[in-house]
N, C-alpha and C positions, 0 to 999 in steps of 0.2 A: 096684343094691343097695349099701349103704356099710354099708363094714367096720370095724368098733369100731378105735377105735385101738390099745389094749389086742391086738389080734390080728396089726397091724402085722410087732411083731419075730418072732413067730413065722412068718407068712408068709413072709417075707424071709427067714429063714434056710432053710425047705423050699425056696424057689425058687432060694436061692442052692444049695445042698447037690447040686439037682433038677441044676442047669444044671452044675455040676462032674460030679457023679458019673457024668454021662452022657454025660461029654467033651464038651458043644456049647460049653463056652469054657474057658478057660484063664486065670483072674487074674494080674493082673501085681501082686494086692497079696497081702499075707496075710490069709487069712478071714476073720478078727475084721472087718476093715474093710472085706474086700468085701459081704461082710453089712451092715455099715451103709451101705454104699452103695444097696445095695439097699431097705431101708429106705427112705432118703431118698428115692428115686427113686419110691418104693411111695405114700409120704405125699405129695410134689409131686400126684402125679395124683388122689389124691384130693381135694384141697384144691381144685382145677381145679374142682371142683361146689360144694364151699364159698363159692366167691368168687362164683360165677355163678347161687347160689340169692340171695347179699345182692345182688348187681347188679340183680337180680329185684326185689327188695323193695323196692330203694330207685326202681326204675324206676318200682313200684305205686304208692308212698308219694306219688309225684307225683300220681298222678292219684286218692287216697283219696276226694276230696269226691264226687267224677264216681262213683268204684263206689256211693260207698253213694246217691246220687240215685237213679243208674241202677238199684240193686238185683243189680249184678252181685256174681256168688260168685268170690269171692278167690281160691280153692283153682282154679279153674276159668282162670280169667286169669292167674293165678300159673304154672301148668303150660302155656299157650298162649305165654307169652312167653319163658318158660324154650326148649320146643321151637324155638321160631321163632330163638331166640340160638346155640342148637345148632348150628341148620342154616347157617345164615349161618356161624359160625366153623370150621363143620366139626367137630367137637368131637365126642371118644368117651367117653358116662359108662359 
């Protein structure tokens, strides 16, 4: 599922606030920028799908002539190749 980016800083700051107030870590920064840390780190992984849906597309884009010959559905090979880049990289969406 992908999270608006708009919901980013708020996320981040619950999961920063989550992981203090429950003593599971202890920052070595002040909050303002351990929040944006978290942030950042929040955003990195999602982009992880961003990059690997254009990787996808551009893999398709090579072989366009060949789907529409063939009659193959985009949407259908789009998501077979996507999975199949998952599994090879190991990858958590």
């Amino acid at each position: 599922m992908r999270i608006p980016k708009p919901w980013v800083p708020i996320l981040a700051k619950k999961v920063a606030v989550n992981l203090t107030g429950r003593k599971l870590l202890e920052p070595s920064l002040p909050m303002d920028k351990f929040i944006a840390r978290v942030e950042e780190i929040i955003t990195e992984e999602l982009m992880i799908e961003d990059r690997l849906n254009d990787e996808v597309r551009e893999l398709l884009k090579k072989h366009a002539s060949d789907i529409e010959k063939g009659k193959m559905d985009f949407r259908k090979l789009f998501e077979l190749t996507k999975q199949k880049l998952v599994k090879e990289r190991n990858l958590v969406l």
